[in-house]
N, C-alpha and C positions, 0 to 999 in steps of 0.2 A: 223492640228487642234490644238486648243488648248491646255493644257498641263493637263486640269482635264479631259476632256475628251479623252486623249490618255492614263490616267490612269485605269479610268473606261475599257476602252475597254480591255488594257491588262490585267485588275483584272480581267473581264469577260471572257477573252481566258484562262486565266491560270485556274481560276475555272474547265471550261470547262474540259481539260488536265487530273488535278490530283484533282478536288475539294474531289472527293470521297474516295481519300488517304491520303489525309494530309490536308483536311478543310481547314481551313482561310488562314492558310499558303500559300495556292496556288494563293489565291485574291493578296497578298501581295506581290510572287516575281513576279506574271502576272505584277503588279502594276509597280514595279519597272523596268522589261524588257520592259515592255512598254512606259517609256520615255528616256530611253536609246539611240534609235534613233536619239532624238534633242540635244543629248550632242553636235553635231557640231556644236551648236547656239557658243562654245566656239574660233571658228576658228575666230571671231569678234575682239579678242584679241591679236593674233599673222598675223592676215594676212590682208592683204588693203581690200579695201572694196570691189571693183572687186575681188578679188581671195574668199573673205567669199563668198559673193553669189553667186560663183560657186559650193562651197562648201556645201553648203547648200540645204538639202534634195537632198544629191547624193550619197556617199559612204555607211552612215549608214542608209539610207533608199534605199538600195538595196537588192533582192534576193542574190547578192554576201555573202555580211557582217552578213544576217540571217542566212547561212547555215555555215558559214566560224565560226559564234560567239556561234552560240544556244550552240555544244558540247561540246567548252571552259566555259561558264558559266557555265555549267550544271555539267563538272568534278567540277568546284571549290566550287559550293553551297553541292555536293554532299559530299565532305571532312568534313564539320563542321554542317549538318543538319544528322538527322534521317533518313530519310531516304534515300537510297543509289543509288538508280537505277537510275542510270545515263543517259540509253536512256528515261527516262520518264520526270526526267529534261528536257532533249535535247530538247524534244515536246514543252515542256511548251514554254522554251525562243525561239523555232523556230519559234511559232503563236503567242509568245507576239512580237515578231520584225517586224515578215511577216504581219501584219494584220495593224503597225501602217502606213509604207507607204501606205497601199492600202487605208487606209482613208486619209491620205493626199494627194491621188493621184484624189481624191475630190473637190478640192480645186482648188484656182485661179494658187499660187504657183507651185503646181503638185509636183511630184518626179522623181528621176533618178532608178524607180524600177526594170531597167536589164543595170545599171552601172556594169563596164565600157564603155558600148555603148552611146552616145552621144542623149542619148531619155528623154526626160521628161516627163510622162505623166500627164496633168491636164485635168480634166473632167470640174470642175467649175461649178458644180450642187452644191455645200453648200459653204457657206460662212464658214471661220475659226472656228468662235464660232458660234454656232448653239443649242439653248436651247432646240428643238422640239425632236432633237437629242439625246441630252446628259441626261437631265432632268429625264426621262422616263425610262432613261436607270441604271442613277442613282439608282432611287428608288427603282428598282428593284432588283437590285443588292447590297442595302441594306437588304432586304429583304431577300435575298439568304445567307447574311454574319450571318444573326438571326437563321439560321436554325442547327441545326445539321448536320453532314458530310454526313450521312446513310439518311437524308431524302428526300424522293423522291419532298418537296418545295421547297427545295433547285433546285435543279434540274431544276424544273419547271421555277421559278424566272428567276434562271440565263438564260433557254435556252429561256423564252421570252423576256428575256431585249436584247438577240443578235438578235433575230426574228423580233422584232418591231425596232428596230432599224437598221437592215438590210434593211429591207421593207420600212422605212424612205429612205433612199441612192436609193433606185430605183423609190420609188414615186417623188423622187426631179430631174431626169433625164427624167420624163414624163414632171415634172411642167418646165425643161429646153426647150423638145422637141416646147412644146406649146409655151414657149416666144418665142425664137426661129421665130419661126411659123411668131408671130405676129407683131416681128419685120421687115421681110423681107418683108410684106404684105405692112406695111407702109411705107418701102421705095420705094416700087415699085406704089404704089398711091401717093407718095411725088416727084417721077420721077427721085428718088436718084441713079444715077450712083456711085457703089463702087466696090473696088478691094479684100475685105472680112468683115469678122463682127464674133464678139466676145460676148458670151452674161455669161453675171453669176449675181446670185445672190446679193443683197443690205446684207448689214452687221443684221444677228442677224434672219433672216428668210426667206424664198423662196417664197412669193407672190407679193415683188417689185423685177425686174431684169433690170439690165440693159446692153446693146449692145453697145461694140466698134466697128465703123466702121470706115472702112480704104477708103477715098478716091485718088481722085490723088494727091493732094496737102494740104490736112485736115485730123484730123481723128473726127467724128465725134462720139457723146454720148448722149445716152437716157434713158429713165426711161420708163418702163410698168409696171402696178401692176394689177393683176387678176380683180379689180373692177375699173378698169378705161373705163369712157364714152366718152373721146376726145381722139385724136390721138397724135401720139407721137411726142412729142418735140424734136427736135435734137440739141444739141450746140456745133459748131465747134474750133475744136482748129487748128491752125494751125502746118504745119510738122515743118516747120524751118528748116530743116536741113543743107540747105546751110549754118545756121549762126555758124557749126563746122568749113568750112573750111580746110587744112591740117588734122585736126585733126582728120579727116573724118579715116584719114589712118593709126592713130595709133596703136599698137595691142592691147595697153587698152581698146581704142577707140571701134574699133573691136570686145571686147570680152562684152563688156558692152552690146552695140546693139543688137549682139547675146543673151543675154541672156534677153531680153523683146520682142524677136523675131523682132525687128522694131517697136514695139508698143511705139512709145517714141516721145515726141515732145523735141525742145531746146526752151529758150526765154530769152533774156538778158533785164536785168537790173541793171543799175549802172556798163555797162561796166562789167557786169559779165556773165558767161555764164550757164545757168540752165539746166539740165538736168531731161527731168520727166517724171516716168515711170508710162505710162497712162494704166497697165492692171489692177489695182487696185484702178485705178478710183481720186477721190479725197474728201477732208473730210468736203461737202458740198454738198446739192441737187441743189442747185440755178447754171439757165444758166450762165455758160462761168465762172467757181468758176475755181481757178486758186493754192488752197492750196491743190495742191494732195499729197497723202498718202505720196510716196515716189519721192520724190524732192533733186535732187542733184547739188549743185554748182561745179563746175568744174575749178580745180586749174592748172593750168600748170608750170611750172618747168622751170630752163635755160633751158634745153636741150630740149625743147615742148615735154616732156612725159605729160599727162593727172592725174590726182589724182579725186577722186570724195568721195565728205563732205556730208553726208546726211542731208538734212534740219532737223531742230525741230523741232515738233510739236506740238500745243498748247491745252492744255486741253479743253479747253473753245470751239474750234472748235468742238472736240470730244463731249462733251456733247449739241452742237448745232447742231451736224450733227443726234444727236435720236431725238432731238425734228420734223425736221425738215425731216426724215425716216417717222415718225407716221403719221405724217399730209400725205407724196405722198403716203401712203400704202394703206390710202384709197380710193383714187383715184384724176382722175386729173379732 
């Protein structure tokens, strides 16, 4: 998720923890153990691009690095703050770390939350930014920060902004079950023979979703929104894969694949070869749109080792892809 709302959630654990000990203070390091997690967004810096996003949402959003780190923060905040009790630190940084993987295990991305084991779990019930989610949860927890330590509003505040917001994450895996539902319906009236299908949420809300499906030689993409009267449009892209080649067998090659599980088409242009990772769709509603999110050109070396460039991405796409979200939300 985001980075205000991985805040929010850990001010709202930490609250939880010790709010009735130390007040605001507790919002504040919930706050800060709470984006601690995403410090490996820094691995972008020292390591290729394949090794970052392996890197990425695995070690510090694991059960491992919660249980390994909560008691190491917790002695050191416990040396220059007031108060001293170090297993009640402990709590705090163990449910502001433990809490932020499991909302990002939400998500399309997912986490490695019982790394070292080779598991990523993605639900893909909420899109990254999610305002139904965060908003609500915000203000509440404003509200909680206005009180007194001793008041039982406080209290109140905070345990409804994790309440409503919890019950958000389960209502969004009902509104999954049902697309779901209603995509396989239509391919089974459309006579669509496939080998699996992937569904999650459109950017910014959970009433458009759309479905990856895998064919034998395509993967195919669509859009359902709770107020739609036609049936679903599918736009194929093709696999390509053949157009690797050797490269098929690299261990770059290899580890890349792996980590979109297969969900990846190739397509050259100008002699180049594209790489693009179709679980995040691309930054357009319009069939057979071709700017997907995460686009990689594909450089090879003397020695045919692999390197992979991430494309840019243009603003103007991003602010056409909401115009363009509003209009399929409300139906096709």
């Amino acid at each position: 998720m985001d980075s205000l709302t991985q805040i929010v959630l850990g001010a709202a654990v930490g609250e939880a923890v010790l709010g009735r000990k130390i007040g605001n203070k507790a919002m504040l390091y919930g706050a800060i153990a709470g984006t601690i997690p995403d410090l490996d967004i820094f691995a972008n810096f020292f390591a290729d691009k394949v090794s970052a996003l392996e890197i990425h949402r695995g070690f510090t959003h694991s059960i491992f690095f919660s249980v390994l780190f909560a008691p190491i923060f917790a002695f050191l905040v416990s040396k220059f703050e007031k108060y001293k009790n170090v297993k009640d630190w402990s709590w705090l940084f163990f449910w502001a770390f433990i809490t932020h993987p499991i909302l990002d295990a939400q998500t399309t991305w997912g986490t490695q939350l019982f790394w070292p084991l080779d598991i990523r779990l993605a639900f893909k019930n909420v899109f990254v930014v999610d305002p139904l989610y965060t908003i609500p949860f915000l203000v509440l927890l404003i509200l909680a920060a206005f009180q007194k330590k001793e008041a039982k509003k406080r209290r109140f505040y905070n345990n409804l902004g994790l309440i409503i917001s919890s019950s958000y994450l389960v209502l969004t895996l009902v509104l999954k079950g049902i697309s779901y539902q209603t995509f396989t319906k239509e391919l089974a009236a459309q006579n669509i023979q496939y080998k699996g299908i992937q569904t999650k949420p459109t950017p910014l809300n959970t009433i458009l979703w759309t479905a990856n499906v895998e064919t034998e030689n395509a993967f195919l993409i669509g859009h359902s929104s709770f107020f739609d009267k036609n049936p679903v449009d599918f736009s194929s892209y093709p696999k390509n894969h053949e157009l690797l080649g050797d490269l098929v067998h690299q261990p770059k090659m290899k580890r890349m694949i792996a980590i979109t599980n297969g969900w990846y088409t190739i397509n050259k242009k100008d002699d180049a070869l594209y790489f693009n990772d179709l679980r995040f769709g691309a930054l357009s509603m319009k069939p057979n749109a071709e700017n997907f999110v995460f686009k990689y050109k594909i450089e090879v070396d003397t020695n045919g080792v692999p390197s992979f460039i991430e494309e840019a991405k243009d603003k103007r796409d991003a602010k056409k892809l909401l115009s363009e979200l509003w209009e399929r939300i409300k139906g096709n």
